[in-house]
N, CA, C and O of each residue as an XYZ file, in Angstrom:
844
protein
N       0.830     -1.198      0.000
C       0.000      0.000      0.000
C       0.871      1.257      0.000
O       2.043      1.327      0.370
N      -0.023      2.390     -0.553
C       1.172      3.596     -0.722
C       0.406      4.719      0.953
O      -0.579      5.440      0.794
N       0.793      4.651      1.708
C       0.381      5.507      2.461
C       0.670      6.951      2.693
O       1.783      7.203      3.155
N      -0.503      8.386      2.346
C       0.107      9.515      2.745
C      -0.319     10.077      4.387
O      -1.431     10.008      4.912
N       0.454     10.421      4.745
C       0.339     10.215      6.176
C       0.411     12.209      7.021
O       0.986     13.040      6.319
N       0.143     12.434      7.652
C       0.088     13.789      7.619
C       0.411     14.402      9.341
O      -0.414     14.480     10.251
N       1.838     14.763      9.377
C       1.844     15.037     11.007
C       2.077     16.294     11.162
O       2.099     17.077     10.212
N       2.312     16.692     12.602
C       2.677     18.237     13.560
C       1.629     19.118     13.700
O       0.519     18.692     13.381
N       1.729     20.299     14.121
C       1.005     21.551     13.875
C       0.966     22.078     13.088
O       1.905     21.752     12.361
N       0.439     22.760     12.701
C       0.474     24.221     11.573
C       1.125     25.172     12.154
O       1.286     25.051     13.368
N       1.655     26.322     11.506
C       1.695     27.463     11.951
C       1.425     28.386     10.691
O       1.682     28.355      9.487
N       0.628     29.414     11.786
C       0.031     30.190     10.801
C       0.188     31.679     11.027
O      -0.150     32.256     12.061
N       0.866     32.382      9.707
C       1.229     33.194     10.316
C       1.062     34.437     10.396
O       0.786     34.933      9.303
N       1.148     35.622     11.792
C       0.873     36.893     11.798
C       1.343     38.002     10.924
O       0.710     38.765     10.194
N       2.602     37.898     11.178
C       3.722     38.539     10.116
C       4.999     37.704     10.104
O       4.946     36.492     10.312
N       6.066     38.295      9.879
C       7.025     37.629      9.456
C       7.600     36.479     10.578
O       8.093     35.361     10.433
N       7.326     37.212     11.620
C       8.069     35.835     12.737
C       7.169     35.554     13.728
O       7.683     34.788     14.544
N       5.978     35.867     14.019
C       4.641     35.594     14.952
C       3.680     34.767     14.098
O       3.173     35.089     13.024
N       3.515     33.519     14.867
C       2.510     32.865     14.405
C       1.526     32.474     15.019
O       1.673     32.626     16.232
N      -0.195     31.678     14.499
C      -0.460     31.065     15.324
C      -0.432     29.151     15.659
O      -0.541     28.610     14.558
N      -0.338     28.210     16.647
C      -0.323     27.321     16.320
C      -0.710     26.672     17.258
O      -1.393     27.328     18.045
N      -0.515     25.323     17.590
C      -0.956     24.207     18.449
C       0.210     23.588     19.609
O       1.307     24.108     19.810
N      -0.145     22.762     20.077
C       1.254     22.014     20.969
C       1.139     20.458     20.427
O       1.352     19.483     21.148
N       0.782     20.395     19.092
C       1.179     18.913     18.490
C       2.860     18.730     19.039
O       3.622     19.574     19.510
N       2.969     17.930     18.885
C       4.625     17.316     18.183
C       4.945     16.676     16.984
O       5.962     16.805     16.303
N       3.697     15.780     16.751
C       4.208     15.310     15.579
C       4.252     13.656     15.784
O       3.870     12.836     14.949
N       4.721     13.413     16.883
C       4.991     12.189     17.372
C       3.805     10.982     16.654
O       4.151     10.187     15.780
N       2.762     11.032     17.073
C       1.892     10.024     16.188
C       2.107      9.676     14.912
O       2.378      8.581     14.419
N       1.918     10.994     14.317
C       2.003     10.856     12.594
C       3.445     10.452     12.585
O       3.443      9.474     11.837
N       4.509     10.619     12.933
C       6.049      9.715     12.372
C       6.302      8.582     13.154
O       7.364      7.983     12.983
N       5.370      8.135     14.112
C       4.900      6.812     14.926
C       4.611      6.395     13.404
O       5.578      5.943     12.790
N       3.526      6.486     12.804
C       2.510      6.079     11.673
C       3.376      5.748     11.029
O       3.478      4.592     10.616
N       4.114      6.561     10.811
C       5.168      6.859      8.862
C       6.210      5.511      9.493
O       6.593      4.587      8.775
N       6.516      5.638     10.833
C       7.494      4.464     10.501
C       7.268      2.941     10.496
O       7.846      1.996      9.959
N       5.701      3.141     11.684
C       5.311      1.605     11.586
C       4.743      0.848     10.154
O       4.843     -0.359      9.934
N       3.989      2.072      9.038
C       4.374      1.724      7.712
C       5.212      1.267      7.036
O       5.498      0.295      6.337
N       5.470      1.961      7.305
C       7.299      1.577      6.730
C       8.111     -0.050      7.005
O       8.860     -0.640      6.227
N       7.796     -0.344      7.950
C       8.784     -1.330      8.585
C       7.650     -2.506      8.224
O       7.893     -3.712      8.269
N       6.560     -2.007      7.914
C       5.634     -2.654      7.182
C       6.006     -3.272      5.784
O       5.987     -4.455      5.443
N       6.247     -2.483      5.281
C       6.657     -3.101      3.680
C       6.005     -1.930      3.064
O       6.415     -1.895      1.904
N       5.352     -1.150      3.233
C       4.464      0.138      2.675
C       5.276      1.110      2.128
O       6.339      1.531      2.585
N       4.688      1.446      1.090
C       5.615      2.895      0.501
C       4.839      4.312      1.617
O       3.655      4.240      1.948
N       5.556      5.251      1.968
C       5.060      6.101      2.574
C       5.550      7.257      2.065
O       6.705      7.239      1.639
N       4.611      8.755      1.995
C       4.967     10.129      2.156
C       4.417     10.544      3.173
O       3.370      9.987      3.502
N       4.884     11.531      3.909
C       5.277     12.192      5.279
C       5.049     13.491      5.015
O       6.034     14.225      4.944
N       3.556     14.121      4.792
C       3.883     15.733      4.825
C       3.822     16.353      6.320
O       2.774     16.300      6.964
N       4.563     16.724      6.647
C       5.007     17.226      8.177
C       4.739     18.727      8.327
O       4.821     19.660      7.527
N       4.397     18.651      9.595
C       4.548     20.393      9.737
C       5.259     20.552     11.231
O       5.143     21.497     12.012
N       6.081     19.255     11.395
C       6.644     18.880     12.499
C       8.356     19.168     12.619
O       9.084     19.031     11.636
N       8.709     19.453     13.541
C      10.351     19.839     13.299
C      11.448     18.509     13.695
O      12.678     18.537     13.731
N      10.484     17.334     13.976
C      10.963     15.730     13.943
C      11.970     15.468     13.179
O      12.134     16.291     12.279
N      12.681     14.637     13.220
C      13.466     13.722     11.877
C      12.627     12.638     11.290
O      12.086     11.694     11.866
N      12.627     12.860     10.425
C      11.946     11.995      9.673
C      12.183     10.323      9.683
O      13.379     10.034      9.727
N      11.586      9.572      9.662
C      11.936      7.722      9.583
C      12.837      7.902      8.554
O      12.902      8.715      7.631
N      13.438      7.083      8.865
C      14.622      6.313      7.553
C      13.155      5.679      6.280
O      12.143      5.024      6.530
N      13.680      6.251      4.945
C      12.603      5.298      3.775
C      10.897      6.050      3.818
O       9.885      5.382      3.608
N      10.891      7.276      4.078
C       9.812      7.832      3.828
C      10.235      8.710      2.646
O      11.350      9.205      2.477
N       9.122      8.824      1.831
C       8.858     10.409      1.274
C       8.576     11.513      1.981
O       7.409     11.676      2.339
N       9.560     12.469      2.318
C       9.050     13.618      2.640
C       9.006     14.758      2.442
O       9.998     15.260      1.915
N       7.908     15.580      2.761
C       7.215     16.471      2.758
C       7.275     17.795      3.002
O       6.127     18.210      2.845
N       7.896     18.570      3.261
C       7.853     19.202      4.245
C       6.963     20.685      4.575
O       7.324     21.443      3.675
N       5.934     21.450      5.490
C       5.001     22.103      5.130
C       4.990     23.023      6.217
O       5.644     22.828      7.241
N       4.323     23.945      6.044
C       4.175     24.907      7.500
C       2.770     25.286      7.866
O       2.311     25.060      8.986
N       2.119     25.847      6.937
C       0.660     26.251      7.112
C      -0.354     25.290      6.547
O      -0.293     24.702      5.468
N      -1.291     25.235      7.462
C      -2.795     24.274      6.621
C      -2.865     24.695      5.386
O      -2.745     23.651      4.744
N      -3.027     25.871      4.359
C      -2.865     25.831      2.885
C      -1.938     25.496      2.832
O      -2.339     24.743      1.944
N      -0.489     25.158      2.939
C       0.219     24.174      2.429
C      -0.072     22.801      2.390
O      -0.188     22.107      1.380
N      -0.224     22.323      4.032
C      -0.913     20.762      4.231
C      -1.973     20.271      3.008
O      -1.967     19.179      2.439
N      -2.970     21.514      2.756
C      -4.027     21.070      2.214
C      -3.133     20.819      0.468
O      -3.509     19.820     -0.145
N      -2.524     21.310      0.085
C      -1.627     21.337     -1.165
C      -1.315     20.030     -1.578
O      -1.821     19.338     -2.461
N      -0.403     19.810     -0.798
C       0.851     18.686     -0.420
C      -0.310     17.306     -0.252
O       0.036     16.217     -0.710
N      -1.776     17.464      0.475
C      -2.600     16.485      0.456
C      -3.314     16.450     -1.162
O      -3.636     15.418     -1.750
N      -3.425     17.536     -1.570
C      -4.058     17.200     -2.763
C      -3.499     16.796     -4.055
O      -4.142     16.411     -5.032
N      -2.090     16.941     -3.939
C      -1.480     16.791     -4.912
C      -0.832     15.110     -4.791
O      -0.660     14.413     -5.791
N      -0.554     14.687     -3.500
C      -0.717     13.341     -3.533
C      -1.932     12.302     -3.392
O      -1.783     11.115     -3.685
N      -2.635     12.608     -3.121
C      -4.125     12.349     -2.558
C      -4.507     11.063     -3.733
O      -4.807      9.925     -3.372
N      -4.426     11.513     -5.231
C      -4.905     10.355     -5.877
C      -3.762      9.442     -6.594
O      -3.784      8.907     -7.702
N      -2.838      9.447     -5.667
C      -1.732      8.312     -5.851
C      -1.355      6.806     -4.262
O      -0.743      5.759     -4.052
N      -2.312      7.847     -3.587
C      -2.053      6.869     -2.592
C      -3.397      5.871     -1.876
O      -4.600      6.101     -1.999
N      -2.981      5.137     -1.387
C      -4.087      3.793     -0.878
C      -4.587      4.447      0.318
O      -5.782      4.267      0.552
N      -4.103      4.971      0.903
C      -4.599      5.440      2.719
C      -3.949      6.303      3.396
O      -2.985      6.120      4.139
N      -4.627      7.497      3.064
C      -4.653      8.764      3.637
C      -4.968      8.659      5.551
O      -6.078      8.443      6.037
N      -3.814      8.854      6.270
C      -3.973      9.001      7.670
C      -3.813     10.955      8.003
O      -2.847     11.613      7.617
N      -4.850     11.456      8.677
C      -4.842     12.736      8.799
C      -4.462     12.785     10.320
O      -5.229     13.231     11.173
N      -3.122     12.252     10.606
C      -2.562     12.771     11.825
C      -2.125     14.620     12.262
O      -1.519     14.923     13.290
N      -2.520     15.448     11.402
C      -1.678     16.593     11.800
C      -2.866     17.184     12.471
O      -4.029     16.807     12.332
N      -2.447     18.119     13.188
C      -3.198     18.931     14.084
C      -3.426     20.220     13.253
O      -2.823     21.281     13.416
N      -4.160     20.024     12.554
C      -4.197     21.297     11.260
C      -5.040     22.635     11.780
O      -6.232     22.538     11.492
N      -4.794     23.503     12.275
C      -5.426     24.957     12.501
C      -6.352     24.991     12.068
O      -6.673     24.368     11.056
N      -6.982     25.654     12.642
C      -8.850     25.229     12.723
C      -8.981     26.891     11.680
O      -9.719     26.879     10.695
N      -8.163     28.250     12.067
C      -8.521     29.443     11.755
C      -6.876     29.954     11.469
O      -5.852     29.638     12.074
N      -7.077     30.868     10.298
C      -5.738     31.475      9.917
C      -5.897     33.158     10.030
O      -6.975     33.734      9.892
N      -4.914     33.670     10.243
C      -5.355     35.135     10.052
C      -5.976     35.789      8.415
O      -5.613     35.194      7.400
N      -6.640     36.668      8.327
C      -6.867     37.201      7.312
C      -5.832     37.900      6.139
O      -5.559     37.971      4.940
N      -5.565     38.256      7.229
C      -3.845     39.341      6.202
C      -2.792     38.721      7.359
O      -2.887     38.597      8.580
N      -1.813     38.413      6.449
C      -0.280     38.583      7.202
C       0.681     39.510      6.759
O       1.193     39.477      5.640
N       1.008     40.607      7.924
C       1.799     41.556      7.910
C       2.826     41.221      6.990
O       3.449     40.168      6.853
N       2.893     42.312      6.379
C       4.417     41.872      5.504
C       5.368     42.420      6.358
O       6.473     42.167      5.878
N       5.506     43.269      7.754
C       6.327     43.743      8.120
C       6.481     43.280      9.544
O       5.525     42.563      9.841
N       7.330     43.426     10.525
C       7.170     42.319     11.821
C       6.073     43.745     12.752
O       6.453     44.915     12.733
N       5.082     43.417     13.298
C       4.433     43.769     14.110
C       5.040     44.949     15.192
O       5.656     44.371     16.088
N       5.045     46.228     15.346
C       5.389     46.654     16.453
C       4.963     46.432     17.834
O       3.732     46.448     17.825
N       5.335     46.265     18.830
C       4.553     46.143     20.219
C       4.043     48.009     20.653
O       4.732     49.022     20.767
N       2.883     47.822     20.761
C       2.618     49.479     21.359
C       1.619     49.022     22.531
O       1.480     47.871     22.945
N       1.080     49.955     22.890
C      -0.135     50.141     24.370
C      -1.002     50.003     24.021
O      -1.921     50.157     24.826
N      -1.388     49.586     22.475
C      -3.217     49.394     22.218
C      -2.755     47.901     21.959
O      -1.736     47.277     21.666
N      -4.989     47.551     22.422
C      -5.016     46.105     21.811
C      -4.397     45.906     20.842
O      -3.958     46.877     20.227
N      -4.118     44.406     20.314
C      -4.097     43.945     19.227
C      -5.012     42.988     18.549
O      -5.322     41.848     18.895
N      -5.363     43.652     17.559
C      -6.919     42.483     17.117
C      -6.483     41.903     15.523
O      -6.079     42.583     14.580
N      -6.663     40.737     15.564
C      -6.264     39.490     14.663
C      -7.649     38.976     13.851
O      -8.336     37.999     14.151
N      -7.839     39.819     12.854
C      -8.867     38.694     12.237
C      -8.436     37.532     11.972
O      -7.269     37.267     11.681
N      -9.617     36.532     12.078
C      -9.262     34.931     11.436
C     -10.110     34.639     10.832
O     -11.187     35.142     11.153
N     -10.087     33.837      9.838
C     -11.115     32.735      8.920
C     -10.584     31.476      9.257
O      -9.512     31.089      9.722
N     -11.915     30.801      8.794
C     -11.656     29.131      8.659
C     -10.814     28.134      7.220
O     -10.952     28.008      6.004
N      -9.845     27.555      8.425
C      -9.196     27.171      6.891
C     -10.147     25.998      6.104
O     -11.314     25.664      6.307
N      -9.184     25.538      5.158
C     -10.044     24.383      4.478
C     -10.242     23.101      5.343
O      -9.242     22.800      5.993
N     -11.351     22.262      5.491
C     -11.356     21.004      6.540
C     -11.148     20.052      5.313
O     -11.982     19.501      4.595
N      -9.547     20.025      5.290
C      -8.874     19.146      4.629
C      -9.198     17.562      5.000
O      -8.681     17.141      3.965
N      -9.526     16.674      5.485
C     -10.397     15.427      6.200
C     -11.761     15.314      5.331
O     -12.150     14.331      4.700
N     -12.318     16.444      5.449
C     -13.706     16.123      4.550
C     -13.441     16.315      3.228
O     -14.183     15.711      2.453
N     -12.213     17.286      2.563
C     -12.436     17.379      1.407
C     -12.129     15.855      0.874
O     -12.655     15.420     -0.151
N     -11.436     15.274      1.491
C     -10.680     13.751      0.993
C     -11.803     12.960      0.953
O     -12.292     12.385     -0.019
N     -12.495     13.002      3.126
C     -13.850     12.029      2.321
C     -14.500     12.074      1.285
O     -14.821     10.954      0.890
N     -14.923     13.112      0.508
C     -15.936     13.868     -0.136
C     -15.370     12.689     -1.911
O     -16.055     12.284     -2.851
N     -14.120     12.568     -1.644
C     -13.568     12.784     -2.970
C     -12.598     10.982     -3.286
O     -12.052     10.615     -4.326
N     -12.700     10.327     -2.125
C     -12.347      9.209     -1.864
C     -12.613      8.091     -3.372
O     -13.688      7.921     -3.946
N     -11.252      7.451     -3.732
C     -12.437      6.664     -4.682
C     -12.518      5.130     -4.061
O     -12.103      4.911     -2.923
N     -12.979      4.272     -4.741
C     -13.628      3.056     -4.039
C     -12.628      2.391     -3.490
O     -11.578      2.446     -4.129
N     -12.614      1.688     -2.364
C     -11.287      0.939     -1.954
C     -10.297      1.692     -1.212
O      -9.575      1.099     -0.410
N     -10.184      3.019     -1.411
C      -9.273      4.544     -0.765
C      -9.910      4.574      0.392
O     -11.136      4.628      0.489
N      -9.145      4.542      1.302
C      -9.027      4.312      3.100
C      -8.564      5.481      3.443
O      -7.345      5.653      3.434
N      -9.545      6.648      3.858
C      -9.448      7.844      4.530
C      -9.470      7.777      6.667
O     -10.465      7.498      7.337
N      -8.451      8.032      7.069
C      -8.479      7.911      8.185
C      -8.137      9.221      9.082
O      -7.243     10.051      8.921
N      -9.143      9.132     10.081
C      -9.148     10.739     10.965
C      -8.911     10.223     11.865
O      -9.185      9.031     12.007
N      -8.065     11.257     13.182
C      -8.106     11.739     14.324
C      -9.137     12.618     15.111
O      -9.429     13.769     14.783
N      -9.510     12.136     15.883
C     -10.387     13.426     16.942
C     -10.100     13.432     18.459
O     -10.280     12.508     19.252
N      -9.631     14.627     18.685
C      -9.189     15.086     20.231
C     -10.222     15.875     20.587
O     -10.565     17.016     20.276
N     -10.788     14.775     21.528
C     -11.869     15.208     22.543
C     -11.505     15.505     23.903
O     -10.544     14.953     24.439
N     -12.361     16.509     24.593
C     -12.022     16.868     25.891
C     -12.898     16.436     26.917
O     -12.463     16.389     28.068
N     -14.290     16.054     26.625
C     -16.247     15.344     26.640
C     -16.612     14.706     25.328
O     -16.333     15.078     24.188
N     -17.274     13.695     25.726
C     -18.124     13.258     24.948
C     -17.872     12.673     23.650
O     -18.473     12.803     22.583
N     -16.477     11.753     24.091
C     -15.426     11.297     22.842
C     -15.927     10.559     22.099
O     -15.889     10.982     20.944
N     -16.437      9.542     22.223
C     -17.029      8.530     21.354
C     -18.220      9.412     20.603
O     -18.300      9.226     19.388
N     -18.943     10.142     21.062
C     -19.970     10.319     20.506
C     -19.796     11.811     19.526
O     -20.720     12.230     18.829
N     -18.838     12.293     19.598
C     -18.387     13.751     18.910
C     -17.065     12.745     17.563
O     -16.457     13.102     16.554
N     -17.128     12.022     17.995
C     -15.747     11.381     17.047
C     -16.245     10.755     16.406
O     -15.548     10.501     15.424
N     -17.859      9.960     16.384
C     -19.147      9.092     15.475
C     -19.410     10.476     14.404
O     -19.187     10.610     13.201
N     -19.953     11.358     15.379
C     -20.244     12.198     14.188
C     -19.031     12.950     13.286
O     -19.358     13.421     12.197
N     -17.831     13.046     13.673
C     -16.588     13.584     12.981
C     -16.309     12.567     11.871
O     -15.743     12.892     10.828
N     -16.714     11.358     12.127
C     -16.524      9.984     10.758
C     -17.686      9.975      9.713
O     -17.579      9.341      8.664
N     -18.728     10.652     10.012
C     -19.896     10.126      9.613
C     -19.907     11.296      8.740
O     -20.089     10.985      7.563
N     -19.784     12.422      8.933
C     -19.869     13.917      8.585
C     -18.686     13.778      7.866
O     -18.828     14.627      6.985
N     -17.297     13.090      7.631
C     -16.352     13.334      6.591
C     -16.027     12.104      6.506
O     -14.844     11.763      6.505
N     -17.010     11.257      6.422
C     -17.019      9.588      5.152
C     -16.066      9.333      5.261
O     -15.370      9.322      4.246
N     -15.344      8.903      6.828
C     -13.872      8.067      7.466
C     -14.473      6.872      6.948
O     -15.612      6.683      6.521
N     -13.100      5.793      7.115
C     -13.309      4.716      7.152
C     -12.128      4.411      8.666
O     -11.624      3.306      8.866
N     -11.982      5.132      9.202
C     -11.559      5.054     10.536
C     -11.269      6.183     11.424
O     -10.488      6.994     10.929
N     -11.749      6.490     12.772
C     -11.676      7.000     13.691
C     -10.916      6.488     14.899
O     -11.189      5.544     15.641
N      -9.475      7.691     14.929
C      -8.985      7.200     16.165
C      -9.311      9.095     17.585
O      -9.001     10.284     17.651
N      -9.950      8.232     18.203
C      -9.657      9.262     19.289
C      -9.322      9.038     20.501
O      -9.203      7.958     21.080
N      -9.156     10.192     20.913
C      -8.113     10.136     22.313
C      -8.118     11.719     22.856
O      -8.318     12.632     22.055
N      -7.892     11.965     24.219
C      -8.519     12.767     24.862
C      -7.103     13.610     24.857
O      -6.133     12.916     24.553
N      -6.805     15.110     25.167
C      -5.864     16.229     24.773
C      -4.813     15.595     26.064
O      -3.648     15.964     25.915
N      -4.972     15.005     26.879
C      -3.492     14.245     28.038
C      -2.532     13.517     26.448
O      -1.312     13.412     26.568
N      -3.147     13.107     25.177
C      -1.775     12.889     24.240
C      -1.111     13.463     23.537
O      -0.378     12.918     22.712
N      -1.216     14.729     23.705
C      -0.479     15.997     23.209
C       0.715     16.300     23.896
O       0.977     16.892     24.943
N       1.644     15.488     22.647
C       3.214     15.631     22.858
C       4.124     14.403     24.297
O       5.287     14.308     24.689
N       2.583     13.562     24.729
C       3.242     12.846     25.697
C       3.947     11.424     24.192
O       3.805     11.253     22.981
N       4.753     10.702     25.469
C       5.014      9.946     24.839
C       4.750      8.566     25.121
O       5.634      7.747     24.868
N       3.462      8.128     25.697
C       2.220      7.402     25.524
C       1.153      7.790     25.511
O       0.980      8.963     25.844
N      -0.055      6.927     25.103
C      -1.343      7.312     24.663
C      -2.114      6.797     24.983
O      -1.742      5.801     25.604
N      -3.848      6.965     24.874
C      -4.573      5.358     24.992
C      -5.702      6.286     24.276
O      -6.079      7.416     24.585
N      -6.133      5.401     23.177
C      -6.919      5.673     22.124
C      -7.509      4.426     21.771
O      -7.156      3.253     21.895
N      -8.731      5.133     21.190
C     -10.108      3.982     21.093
C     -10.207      4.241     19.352
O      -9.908      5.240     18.698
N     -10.709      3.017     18.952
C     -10.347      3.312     17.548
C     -11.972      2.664     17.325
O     -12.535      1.974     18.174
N     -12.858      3.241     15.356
C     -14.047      3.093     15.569
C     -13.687      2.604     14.377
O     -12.511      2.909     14.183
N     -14.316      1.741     13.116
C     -14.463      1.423     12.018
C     -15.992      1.241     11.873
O     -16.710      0.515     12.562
N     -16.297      1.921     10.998
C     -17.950      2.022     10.572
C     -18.692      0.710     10.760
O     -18.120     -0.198     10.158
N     -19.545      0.410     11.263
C     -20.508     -0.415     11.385
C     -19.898     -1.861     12.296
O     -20.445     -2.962     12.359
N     -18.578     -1.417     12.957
C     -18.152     -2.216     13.812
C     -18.203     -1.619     15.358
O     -18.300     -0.412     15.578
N     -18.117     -2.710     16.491
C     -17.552     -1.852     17.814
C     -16.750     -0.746     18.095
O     -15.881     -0.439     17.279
N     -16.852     -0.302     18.796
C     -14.990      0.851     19.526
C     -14.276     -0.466     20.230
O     -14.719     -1.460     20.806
N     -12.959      0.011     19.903
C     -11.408     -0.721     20.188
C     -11.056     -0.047     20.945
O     -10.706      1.039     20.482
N     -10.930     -0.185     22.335
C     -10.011      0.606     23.487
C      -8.615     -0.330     23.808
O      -8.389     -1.461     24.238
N      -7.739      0.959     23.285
C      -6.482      0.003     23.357
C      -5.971      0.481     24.214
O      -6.153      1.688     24.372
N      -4.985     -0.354     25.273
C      -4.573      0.430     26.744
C      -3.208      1.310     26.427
O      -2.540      1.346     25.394
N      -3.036      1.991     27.654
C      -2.219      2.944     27.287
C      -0.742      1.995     26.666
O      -0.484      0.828     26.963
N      -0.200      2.602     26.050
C       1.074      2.334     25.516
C       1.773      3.476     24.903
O       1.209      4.567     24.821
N       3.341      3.226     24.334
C       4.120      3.944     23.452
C       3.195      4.559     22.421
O       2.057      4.145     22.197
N       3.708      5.459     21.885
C       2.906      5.842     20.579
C       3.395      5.078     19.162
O       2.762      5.208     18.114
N       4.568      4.293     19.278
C       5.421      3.123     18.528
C       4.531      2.245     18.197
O       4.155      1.892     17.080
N       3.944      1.624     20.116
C       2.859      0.452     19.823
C       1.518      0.832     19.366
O       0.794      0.265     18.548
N       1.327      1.891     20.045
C      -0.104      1.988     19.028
C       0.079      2.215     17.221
O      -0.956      2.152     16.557
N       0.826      2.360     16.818
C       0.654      2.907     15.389
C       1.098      1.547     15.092
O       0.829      0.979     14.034
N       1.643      1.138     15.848
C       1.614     -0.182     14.763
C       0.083     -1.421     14.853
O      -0.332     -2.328     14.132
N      -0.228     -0.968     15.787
C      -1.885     -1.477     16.077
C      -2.761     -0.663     15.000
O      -3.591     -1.244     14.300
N      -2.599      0.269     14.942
C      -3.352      0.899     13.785
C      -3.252      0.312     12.306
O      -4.169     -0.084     11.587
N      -1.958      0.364     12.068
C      -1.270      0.035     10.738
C      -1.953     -1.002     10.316
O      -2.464     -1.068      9.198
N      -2.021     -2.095     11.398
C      -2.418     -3.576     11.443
C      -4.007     -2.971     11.369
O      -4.611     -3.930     10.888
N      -4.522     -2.414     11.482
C      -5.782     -2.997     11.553
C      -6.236     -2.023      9.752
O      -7.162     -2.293      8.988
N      -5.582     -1.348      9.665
C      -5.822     -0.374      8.215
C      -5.695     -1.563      7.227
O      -6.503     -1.756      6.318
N      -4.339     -2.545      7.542
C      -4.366     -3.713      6.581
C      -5.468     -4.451      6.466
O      -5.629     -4.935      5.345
N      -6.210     -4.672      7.198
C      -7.636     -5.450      7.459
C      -8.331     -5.136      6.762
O      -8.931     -5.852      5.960
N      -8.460     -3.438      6.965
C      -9.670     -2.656      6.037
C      -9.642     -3.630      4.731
O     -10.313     -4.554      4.271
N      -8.164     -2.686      4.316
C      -7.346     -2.617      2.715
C      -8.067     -4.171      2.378
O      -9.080     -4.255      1.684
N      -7.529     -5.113      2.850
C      -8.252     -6.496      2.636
C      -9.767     -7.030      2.804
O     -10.064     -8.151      2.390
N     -10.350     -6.510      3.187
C     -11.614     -6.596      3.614
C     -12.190     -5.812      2.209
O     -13.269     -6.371      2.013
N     -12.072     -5.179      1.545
C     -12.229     -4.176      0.674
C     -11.947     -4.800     -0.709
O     -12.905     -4.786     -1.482
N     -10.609     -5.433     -1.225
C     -10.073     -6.496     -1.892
C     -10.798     -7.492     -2.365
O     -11.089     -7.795     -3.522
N     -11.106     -8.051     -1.168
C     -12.550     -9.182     -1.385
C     -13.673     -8.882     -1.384
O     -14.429     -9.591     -2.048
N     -14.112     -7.971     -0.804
C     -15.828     -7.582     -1.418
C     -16.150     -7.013     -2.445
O     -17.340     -6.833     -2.704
C-alpha cells in the first residue's frame, strides 16, 4: 500500500516571525510513517513537524494548513490510505503583515477565517477501496463527537483520544471502524499503538479487496 500520512502543527502566520499554532509534536504521525514503513508500505510524510523523519519515507515538508491542504491534494490520488494525523489549525489570520508587528499600548486584534477542513475534502472525494483515516481530540463526549466527525467526513476510521496525548510519549486511544464496535487500546508507546493501527488499516485494505 502507498500511504500519505500527515503530522505536527500548523503554523500560521501573523507577520514575518509571529505565528499562530498548536502544541502537536508530531509524534503520532512519524509513529505512523514508521510503523508503515517497517511494514513493507511505501510512505509520504507531509510534516509540519520539526521531527526527523523515519529512515525510507517520502518527505514532505510544510508549514501552514494551505500548504498541508496542497501537499494532500497533490498526492491524494496516488495513494491507498490517507492518515490525517496533523493537528491542522482550525482558523488562519486574514492578512499577514508583511512587516514584523510593532509592540505598542493598544489592543491587538487578529482577524481569522476558517481554513479548508482538509479530512472532509478527501472524504468527499475518496475513490472506491481509498481508506481515509481521521483523528479526533476530545475533551467530553469522545465517542460520541468522534461518530459524528466519521460520519460527517465519510472516514473509514476514527482514532480518538482525549488532549493528556499531546506531545506525551504514551497514549490510549479507542479506535471506531464504521458499522463495527470501539477498540479501546490500553495505554502504551505511541510506537505500539501505530503499529496497532497500521495492522488494523491492513484489514480494512483487505476486507475491501474481497468484497
Amino acid at each position: 500500500m502507498h500511504f500519505l500520512i500527515t503530522a505536527g502543527g500548523t503554523r500560521e502566520y501573523i507577520d514575518q516571525v509571529r505565528f499562530i499554532s498548536n502544541a502537536s509534536s508530531g509524534k503520532m504521525g512519524y509513529a505512523l510513517a514508521l510503523a508503515a514503513t517497517k511494514a513493507g508500505h511505501k510512505v509520504t510524510l507531509v510534516s509540519a513537524s520539526d521531527l526527523q523523519p523515519p529512515v525510507g519515507v517520502d518527505f514532505v515538508g510544510v508549514d501552514s494548513a494551505a500548504e498541508t491542504l496542497a501537499a494532500v491534494k497533490k498526492f491524494f490520488t496516488k495513494c491507498d490510505c490517507l492518515i490525517m494525523a496533523a493537528a491542522v489549525a482550525d482558523y488562519t489570520p486574514v492578512k499577514k503583515s508583511k512587516i514584523k508587528t510593532k509592540k505598542s499600548n493598544r489592543d491587538l486584534i487578529i482577524r481569522l477565517k476558517p481554513t479548508a477542513d482538509i479530512l472532509k475534502w478527501a472524504g468527499e472525494r475518496k475513490r472506491k477501496n481509498q481508506i481515509v483515516v481521521g483523528f479526533a481530540l476530545e475533551d467530553k463526549n469522545l465517542r460520541k463527537n468522534a461518530e459524528r466527525k466519521m460520519r460527517e467526513k465519510n472516514l473509514d476510521m476514527i482514532i480518538a483520544n482525549p488532549p493528556a496525548a499531546i506531545g506525551a510519549e504514551e497514549t490510549a486511544v479507542q479506535i471506531k471502524v464504521p458499522a463495527k464496535s470501539w477498540i479501546q487500546l490500553p495505554p502504551a508507546s505511541k510506537t505500539v499503538v501505530a503499529q496497532k493501527i497500521i495492522e488494523m488499516i491492513n484489514v480494512i485494505q483487505e476486507e475491501y479487496v474481497t468484497s
